[in-house]
DRENPA-743466 format. One record per atom (N, C-alpha, C, O): chain; residue in one letter; atom name; x, y, z; residue number from 1. Coordinates in steps of 0.001 Angstrom, whole numbers. Layout:
BEGIN
unit = A	code = A	site = CA	X = X	Y = Y	Z = Z	pos = NUM;
...
//
This chain:
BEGIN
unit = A	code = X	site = N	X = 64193	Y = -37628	Z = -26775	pos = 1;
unit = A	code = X	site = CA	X = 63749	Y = -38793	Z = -26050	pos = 1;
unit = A	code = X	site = C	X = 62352	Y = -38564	Z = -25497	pos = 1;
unit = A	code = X	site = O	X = 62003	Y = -37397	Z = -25326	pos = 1;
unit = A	code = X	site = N	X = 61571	Y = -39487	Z = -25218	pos = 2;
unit = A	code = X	site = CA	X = 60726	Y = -39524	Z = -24807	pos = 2;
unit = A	code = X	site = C	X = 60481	Y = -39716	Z = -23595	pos = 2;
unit = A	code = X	site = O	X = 61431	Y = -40055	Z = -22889	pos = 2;
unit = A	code = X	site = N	X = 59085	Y = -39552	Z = -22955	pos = 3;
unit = A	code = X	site = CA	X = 58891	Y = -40159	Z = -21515	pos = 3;
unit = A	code = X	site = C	X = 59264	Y = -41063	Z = -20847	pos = 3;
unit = A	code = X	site = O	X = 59544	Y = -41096	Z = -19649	pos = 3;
unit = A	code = X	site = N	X = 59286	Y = -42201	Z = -21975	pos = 4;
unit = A	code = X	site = CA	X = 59470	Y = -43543	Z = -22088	pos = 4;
unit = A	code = X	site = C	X = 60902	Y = -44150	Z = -21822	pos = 4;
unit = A	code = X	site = O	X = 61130	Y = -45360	Z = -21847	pos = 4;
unit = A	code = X	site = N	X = 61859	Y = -43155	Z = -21560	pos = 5;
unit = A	code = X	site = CA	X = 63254	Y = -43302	Z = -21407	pos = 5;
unit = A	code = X	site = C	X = 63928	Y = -43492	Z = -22811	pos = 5;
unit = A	code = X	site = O	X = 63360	Y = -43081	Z = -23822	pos = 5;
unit = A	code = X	site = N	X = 65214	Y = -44156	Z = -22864	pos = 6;
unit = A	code = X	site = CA	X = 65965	Y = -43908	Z = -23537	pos = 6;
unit = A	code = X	site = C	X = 65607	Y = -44949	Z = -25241	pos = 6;
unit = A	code = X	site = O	X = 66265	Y = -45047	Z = -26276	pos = 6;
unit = A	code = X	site = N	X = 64319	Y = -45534	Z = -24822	pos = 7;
unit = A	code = X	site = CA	X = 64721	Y = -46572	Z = -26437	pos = 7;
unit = A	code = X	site = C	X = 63115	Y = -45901	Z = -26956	pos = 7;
unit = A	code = X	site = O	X = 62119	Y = -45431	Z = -26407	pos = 7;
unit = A	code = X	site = N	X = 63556	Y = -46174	Z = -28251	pos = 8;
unit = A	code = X	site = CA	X = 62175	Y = -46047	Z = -28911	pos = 8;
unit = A	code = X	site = C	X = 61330	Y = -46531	Z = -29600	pos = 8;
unit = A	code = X	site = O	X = 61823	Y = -47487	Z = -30199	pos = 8;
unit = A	code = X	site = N	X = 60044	Y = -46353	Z = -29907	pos = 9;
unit = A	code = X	site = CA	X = 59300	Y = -47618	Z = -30169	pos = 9;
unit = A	code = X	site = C	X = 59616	Y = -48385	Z = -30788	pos = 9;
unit = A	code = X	site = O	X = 59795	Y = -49358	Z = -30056	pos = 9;
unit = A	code = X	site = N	X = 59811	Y = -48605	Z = -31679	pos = 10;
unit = A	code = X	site = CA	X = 60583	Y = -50002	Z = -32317	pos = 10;
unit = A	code = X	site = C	X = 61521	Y = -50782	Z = -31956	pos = 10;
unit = A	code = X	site = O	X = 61732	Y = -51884	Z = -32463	pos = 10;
unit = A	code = X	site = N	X = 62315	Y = -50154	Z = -30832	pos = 11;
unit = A	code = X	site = CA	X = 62720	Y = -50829	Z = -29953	pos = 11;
unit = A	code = X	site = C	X = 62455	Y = -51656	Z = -28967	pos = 11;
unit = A	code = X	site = O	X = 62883	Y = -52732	Z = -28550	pos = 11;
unit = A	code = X	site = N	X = 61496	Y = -50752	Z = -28650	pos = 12;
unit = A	code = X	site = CA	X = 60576	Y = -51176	Z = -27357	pos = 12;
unit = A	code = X	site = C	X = 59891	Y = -52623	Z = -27634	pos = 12;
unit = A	code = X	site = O	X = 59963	Y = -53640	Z = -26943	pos = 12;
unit = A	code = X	site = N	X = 59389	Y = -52462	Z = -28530	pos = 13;
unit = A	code = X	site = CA	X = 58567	Y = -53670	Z = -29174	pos = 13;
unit = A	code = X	site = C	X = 59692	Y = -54860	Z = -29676	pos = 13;
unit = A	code = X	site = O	X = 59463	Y = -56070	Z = -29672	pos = 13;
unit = A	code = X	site = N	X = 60412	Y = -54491	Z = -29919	pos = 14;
unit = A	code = X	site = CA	X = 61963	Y = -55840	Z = -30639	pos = 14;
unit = A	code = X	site = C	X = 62312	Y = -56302	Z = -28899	pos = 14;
unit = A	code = X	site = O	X = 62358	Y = -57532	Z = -28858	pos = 14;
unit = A	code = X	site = N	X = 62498	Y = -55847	Z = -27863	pos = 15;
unit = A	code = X	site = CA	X = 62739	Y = -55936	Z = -26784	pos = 15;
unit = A	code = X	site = C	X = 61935	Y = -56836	Z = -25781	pos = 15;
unit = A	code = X	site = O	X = 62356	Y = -57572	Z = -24889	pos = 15;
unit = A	code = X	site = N	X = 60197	Y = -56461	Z = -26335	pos = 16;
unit = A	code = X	site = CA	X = 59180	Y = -57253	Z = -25586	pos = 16;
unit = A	code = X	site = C	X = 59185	Y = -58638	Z = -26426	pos = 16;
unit = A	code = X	site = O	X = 58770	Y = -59693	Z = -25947	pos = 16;
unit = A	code = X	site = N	X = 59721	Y = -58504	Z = -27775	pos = 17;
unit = A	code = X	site = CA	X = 59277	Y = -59497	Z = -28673	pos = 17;
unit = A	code = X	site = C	X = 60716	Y = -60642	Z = -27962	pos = 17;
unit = A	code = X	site = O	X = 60295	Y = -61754	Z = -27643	pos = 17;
unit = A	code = X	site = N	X = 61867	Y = -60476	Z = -27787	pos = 18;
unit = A	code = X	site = CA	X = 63099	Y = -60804	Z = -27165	pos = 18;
unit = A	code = X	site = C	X = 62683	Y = -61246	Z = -25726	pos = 18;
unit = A	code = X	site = O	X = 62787	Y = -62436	Z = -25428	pos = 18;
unit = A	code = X	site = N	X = 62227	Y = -60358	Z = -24842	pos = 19;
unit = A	code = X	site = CA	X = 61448	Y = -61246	Z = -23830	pos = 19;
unit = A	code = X	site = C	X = 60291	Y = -61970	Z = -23402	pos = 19;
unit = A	code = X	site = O	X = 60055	Y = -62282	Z = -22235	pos = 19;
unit = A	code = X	site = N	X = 59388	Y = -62290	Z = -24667	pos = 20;
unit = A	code = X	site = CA	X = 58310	Y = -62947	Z = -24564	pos = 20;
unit = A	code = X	site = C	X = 58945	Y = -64333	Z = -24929	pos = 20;
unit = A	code = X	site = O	X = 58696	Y = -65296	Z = -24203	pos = 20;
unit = A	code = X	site = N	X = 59786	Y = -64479	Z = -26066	pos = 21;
unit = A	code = X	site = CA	X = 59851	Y = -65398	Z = -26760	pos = 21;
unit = A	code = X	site = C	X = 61001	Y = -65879	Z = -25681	pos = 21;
unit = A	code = X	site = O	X = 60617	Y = -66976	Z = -25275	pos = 21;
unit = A	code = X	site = N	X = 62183	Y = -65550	Z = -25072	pos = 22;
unit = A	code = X	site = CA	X = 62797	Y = -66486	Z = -24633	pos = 22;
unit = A	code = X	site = C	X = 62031	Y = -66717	Z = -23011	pos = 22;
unit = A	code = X	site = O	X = 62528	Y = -67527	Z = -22228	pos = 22;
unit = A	code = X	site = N	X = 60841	Y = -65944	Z = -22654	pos = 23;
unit = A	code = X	site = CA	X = 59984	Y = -66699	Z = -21472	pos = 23;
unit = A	code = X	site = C	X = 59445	Y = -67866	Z = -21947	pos = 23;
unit = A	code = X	site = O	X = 59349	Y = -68804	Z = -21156	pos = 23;
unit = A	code = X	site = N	X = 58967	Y = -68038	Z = -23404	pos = 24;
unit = A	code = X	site = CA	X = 58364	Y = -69403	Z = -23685	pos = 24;
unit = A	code = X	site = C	X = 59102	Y = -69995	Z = -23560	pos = 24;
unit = A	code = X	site = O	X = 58861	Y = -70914	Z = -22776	pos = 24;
unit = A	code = X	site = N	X = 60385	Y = -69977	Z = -24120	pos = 25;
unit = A	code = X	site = CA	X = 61623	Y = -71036	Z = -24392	pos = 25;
unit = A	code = X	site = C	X = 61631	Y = -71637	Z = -22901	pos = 25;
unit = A	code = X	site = O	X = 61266	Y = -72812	Z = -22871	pos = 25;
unit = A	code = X	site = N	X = 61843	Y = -71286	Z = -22123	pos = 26;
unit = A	code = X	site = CA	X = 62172	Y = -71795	Z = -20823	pos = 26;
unit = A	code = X	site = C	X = 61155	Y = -72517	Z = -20342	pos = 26;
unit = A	code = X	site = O	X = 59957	Y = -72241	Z = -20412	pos = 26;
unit = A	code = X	site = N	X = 61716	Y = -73553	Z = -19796	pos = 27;
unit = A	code = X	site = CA	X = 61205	Y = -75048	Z = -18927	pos = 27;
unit = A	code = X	site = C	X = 60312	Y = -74582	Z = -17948	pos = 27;
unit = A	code = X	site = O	X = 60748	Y = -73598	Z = -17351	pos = 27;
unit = A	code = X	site = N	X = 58960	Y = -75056	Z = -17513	pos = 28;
unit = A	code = X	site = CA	X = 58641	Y = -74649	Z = -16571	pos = 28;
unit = A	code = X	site = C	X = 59422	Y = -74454	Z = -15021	pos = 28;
unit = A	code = X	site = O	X = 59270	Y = -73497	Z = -14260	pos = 28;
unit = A	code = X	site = N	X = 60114	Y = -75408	Z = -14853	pos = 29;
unit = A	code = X	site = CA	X = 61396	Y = -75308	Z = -13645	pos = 29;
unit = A	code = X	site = C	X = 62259	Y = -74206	Z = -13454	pos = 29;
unit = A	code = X	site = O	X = 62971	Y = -73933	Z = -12487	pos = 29;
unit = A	code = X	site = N	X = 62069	Y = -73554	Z = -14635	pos = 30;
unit = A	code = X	site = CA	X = 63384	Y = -72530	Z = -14927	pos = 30;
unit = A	code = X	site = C	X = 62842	Y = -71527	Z = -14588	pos = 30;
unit = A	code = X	site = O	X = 63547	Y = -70634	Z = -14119	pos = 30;
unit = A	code = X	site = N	X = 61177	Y = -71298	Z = -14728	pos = 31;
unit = A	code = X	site = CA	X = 60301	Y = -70533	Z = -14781	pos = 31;
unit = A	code = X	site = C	X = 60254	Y = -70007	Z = -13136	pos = 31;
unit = A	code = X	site = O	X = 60249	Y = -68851	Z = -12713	pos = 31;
unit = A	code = X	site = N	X = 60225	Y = -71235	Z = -12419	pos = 32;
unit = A	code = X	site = CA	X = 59956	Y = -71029	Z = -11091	pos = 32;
unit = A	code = X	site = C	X = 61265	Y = -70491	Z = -10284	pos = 32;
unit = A	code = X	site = O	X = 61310	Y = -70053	Z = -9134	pos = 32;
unit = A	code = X	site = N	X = 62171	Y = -70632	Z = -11098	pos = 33;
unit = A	code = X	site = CA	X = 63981	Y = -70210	Z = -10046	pos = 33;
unit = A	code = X	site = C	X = 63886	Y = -68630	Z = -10938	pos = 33;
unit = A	code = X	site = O	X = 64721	Y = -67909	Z = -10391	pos = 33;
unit = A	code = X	site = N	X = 63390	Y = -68068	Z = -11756	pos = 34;
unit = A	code = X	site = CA	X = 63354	Y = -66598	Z = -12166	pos = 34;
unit = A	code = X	site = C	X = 62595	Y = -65828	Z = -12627	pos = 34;
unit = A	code = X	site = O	X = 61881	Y = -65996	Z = -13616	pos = 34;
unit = A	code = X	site = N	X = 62697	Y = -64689	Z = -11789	pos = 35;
unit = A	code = X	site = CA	X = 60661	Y = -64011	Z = -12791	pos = 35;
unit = A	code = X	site = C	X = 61423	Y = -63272	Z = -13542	pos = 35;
unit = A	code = X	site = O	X = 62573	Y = -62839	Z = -13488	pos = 35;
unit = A	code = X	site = N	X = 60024	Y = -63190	Z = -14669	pos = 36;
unit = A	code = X	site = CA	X = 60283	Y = -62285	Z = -15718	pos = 36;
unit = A	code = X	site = C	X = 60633	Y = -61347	Z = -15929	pos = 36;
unit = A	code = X	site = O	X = 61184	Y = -61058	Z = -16991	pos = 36;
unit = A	code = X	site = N	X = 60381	Y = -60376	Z = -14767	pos = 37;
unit = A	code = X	site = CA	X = 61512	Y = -58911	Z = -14511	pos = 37;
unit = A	code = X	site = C	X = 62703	Y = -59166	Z = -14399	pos = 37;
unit = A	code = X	site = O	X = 63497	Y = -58238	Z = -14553	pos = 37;
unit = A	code = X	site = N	X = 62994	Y = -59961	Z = -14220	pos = 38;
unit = A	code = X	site = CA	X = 64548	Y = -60516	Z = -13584	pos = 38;
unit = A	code = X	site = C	X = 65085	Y = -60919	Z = -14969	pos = 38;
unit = A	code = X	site = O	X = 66154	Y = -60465	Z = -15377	pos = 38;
unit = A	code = X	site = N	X = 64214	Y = -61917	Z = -15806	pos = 39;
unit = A	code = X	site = CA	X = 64828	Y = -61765	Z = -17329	pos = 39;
unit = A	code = X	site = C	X = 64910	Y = -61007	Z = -18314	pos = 39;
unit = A	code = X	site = O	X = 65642	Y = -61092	Z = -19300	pos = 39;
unit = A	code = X	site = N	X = 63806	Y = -59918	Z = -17921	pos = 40;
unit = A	code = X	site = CA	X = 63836	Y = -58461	Z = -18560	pos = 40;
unit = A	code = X	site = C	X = 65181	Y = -57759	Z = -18426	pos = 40;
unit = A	code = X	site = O	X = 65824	Y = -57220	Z = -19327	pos = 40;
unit = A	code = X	site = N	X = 65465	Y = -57856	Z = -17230	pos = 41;
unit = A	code = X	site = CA	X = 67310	Y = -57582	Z = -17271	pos = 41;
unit = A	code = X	site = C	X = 68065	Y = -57389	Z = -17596	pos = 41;
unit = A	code = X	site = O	X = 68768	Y = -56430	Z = -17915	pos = 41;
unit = A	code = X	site = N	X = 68023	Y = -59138	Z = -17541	pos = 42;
unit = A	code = X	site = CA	X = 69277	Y = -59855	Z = -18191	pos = 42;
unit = A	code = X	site = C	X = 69103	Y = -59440	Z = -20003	pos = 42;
unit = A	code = X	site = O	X = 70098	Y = -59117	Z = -20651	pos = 42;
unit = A	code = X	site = N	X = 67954	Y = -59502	Z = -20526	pos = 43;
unit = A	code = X	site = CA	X = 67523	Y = -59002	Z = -21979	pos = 43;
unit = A	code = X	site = C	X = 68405	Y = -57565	Z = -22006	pos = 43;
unit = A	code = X	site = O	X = 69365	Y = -57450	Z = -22767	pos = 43;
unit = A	code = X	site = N	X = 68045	Y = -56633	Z = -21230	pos = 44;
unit = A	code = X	site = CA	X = 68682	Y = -55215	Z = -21755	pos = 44;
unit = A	code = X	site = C	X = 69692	Y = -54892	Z = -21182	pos = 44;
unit = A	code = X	site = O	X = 70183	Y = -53850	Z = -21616	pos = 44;
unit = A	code = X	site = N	X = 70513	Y = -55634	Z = -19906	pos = 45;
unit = A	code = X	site = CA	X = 71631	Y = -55802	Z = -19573	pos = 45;
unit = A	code = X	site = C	X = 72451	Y = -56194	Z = -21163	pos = 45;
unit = A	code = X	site = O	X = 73328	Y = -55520	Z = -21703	pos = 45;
unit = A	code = X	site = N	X = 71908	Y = -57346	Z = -21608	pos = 46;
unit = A	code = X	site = CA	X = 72760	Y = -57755	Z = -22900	pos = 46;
unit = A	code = X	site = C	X = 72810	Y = -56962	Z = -24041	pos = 46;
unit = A	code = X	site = O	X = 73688	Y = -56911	Z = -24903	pos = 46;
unit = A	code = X	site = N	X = 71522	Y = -56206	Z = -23923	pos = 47;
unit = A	code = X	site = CA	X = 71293	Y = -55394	Z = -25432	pos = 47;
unit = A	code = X	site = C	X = 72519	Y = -54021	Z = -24745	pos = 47;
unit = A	code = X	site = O	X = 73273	Y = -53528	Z = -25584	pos = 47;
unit = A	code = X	site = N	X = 72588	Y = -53685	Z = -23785	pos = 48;
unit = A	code = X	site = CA	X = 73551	Y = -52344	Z = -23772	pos = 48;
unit = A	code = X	site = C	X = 74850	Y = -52996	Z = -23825	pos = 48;
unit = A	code = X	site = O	X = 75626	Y = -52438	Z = -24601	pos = 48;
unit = A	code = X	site = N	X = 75399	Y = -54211	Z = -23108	pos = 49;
unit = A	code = X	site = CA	X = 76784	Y = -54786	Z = -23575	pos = 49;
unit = A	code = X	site = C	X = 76784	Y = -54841	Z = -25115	pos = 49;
unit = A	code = X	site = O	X = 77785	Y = -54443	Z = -25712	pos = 49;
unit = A	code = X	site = N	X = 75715	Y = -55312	Z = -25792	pos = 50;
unit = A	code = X	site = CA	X = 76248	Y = -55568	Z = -27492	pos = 50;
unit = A	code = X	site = C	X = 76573	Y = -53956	Z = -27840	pos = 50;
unit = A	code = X	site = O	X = 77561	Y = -53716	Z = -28533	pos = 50;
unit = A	code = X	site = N	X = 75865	Y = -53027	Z = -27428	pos = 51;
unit = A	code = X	site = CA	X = 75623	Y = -51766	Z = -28235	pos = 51;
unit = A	code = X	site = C	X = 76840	Y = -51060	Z = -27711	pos = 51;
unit = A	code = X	site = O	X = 77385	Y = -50147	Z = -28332	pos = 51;
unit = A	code = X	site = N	X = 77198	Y = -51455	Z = -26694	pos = 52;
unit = A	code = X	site = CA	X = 78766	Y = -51041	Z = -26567	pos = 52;
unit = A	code = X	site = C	X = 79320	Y = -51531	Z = -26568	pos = 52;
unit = A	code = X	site = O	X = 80186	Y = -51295	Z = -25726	pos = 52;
unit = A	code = X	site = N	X = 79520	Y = -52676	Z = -27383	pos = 53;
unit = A	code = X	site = CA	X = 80797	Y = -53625	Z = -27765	pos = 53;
unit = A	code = X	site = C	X = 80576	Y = -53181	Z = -29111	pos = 53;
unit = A	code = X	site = O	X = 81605	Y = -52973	Z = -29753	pos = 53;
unit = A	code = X	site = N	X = 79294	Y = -52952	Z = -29797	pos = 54;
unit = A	code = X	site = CA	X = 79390	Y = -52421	Z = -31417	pos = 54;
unit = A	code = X	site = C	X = 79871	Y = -51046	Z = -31347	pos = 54;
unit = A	code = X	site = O	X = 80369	Y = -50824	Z = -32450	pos = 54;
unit = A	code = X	site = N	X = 79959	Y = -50166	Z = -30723	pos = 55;
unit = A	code = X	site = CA	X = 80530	Y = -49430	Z = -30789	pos = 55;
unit = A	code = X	site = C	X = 81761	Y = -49310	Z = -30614	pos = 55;
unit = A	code = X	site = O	X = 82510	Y = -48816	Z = -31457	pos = 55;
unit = A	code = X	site = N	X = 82103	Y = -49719	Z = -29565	pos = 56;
unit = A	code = X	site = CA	X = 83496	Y = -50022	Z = -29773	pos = 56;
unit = A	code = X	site = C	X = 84391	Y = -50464	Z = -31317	pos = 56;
unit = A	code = X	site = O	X = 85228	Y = -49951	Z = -32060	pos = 56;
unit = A	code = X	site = N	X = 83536	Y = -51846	Z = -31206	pos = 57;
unit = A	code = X	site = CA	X = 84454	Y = -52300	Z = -32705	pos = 57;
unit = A	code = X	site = C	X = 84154	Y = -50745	Z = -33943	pos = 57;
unit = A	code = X	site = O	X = 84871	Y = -50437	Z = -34894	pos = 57;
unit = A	code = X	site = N	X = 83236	Y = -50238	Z = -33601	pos = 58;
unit = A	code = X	site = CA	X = 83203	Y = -49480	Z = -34927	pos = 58;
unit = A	code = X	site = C	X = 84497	Y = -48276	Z = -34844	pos = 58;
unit = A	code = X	site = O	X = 85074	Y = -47717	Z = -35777	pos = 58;
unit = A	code = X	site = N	X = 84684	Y = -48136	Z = -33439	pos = 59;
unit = A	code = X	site = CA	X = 85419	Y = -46793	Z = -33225	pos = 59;
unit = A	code = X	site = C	X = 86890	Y = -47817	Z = -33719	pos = 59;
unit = A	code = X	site = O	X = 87691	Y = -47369	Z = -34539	pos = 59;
unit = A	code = X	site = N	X = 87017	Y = -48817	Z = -33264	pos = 60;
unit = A	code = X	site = CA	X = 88476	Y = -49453	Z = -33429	pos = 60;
unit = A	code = X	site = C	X = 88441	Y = -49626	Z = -35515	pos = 60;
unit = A	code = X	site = O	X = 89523	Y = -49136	Z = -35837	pos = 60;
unit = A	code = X	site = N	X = 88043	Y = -49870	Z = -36232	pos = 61;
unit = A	code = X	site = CA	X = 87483	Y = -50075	Z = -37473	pos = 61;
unit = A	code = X	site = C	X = 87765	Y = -48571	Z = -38315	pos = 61;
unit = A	code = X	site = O	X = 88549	Y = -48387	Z = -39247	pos = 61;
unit = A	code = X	site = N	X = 86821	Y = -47545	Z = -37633	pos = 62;
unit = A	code = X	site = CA	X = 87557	Y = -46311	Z = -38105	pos = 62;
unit = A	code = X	site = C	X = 88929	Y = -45993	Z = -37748	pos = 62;
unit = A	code = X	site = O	X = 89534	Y = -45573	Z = -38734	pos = 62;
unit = A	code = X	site = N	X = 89767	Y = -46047	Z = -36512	pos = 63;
unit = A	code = X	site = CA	X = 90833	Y = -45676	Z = -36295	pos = 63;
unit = A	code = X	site = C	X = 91736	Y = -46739	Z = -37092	pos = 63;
unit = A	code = X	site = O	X = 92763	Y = -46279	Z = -37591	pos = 63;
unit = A	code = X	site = N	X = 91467	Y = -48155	Z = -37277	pos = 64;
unit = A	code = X	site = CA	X = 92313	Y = -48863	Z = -38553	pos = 64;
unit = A	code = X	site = C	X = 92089	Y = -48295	Z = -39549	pos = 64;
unit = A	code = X	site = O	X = 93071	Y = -47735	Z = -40036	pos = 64;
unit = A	code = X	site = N	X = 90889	Y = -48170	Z = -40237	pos = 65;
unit = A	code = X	site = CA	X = 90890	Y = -47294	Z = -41744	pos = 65;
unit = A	code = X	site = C	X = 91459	Y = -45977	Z = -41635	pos = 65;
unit = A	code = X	site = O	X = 91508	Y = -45576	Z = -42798	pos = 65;
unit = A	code = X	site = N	X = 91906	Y = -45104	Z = -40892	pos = 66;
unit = A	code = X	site = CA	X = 92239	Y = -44010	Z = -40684	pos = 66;
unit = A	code = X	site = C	X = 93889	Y = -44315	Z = -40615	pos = 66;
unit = A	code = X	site = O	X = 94732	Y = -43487	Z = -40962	pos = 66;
unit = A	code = X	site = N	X = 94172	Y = -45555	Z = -40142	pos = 67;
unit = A	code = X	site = CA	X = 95976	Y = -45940	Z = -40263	pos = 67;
unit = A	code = X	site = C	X = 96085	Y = -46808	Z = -41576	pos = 67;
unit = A	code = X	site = O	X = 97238	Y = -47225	Z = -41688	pos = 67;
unit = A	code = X	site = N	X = 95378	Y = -47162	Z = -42467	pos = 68;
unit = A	code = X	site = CA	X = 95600	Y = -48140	Z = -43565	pos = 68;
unit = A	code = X	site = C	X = 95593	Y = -46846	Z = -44570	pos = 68;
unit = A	code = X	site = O	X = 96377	Y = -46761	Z = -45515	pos = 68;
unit = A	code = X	site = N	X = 94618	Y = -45853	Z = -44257	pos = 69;
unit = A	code = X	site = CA	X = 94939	Y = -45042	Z = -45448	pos = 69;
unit = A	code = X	site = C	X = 95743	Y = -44153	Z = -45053	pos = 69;
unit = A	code = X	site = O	X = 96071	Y = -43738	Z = -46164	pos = 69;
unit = A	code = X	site = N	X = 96406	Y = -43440	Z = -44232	pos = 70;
unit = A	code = X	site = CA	X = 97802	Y = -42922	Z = -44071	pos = 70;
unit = A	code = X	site = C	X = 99013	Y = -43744	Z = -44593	pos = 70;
unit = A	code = X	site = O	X = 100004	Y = -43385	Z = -45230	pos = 70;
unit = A	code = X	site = N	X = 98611	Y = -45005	Z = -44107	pos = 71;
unit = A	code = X	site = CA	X = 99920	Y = -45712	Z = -44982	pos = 71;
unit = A	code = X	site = C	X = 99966	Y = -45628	Z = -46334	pos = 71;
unit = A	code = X	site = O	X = 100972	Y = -45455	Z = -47022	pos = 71;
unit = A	code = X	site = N	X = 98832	Y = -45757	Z = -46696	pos = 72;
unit = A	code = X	site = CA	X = 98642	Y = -46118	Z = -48150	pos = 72;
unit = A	code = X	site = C	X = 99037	Y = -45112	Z = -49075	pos = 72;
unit = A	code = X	site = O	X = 99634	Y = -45386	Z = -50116	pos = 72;
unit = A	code = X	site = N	X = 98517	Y = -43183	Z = -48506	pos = 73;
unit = A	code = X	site = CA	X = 99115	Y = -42265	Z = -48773	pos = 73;
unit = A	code = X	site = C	X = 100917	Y = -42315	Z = -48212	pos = 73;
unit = A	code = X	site = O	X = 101804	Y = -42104	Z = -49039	pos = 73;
unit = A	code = X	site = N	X = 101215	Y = -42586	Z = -46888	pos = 74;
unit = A	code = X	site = CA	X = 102791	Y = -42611	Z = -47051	pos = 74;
unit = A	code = X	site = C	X = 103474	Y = -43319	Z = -48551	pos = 74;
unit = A	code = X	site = O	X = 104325	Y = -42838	Z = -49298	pos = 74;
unit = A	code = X	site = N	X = 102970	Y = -44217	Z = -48615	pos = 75;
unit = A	code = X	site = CA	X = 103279	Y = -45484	Z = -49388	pos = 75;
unit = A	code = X	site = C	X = 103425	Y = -44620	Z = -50846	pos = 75;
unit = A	code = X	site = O	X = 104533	Y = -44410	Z = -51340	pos = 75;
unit = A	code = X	site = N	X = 102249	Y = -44179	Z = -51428	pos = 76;
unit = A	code = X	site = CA	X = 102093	Y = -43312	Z = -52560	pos = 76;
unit = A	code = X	site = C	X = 102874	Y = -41892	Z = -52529	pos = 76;
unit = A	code = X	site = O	X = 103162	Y = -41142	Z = -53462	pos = 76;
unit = A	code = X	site = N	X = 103100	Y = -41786	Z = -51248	pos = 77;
unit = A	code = X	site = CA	X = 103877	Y = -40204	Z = -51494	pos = 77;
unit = A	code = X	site = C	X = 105949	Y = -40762	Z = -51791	pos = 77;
unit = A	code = X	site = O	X = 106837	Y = -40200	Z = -52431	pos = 77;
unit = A	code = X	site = N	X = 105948	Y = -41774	Z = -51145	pos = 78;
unit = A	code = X	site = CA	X = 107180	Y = -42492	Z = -50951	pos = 78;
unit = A	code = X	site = C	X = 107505	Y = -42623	Z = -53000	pos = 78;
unit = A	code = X	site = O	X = 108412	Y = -42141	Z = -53678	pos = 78;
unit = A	code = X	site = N	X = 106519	Y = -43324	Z = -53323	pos = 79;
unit = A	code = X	site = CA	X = 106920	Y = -43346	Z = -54745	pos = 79;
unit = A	code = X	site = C	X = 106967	Y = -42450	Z = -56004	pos = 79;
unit = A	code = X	site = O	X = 107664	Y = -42451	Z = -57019	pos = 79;
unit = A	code = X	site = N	X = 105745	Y = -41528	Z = -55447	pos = 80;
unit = A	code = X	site = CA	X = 105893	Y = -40323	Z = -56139	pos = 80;
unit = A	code = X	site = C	X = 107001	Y = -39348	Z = -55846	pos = 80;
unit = A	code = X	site = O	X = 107282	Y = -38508	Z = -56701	pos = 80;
unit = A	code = X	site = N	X = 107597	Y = -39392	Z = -54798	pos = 81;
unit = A	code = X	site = CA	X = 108754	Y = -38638	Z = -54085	pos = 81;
unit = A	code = X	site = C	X = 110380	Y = -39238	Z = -55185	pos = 81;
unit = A	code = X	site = O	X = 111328	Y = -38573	Z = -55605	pos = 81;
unit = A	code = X	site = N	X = 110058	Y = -40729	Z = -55317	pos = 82;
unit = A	code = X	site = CA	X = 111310	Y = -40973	Z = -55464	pos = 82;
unit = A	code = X	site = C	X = 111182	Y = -41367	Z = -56913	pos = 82;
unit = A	code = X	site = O	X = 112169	Y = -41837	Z = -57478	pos = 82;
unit = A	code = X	site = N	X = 109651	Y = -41159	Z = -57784	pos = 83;
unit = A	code = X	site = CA	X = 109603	Y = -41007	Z = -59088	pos = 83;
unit = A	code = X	site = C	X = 110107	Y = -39784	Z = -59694	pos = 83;
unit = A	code = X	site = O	X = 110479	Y = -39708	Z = -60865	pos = 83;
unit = A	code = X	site = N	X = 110105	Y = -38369	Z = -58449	pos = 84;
unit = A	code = X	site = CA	X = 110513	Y = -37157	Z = -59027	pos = 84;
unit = A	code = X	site = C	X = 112118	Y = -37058	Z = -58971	pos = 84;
unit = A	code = X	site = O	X = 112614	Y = -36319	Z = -59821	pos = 84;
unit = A	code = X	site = N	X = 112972	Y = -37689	Z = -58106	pos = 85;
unit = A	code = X	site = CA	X = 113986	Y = -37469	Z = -58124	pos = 85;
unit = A	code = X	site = C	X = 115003	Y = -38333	Z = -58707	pos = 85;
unit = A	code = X	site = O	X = 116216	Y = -38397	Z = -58506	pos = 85;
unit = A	code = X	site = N	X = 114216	Y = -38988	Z = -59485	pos = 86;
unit = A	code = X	site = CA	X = 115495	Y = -39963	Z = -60632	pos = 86;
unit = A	code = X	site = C	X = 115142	Y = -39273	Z = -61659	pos = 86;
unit = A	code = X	site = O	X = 115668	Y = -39480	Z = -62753	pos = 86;
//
């Protein structure tokens, strides 16, 4: 890691590009009830909820593929088991 904390440049830059563009989006009114640090935030508040909600699903994704192919081997040992004994 760098000085810069935990993201890295290409991040950094996808991040400014994420909070420039939804500061334009917003109404001038909207502008005045929140500053831009404050939506900087809410921006990487959301980017660490997705990145641990993708992780999550990935860990849940491996532990299903890890029970679909045990079955799949039970399943195959079940028939090879009872192909040897007829």
């Amino acid at each position: 890691m760098s000085n810069r904390g935990p993201y890295d440049p290409a991040t950094l830059v996808f991040l400014r590009t994420v909070l420039e563009e939804a500061w334009d989006a917003l109404a001038p009114r909207h502008k005045e009830q929140i500053s831009k640090s404050h939506l900087a935030e809410c921006v990487l508040r959301t980017r660490t909820a997705n990145v641990m909600l993708f992780g999550l699903a990935m860990r849940f994704l491996l532990v299903f593929a890890v029970f679909v192919t045990n079955v799949i081997i039970a399943i195959v040992a079940w028939y090879v088991v009872g192909a040897l004994l007829r």
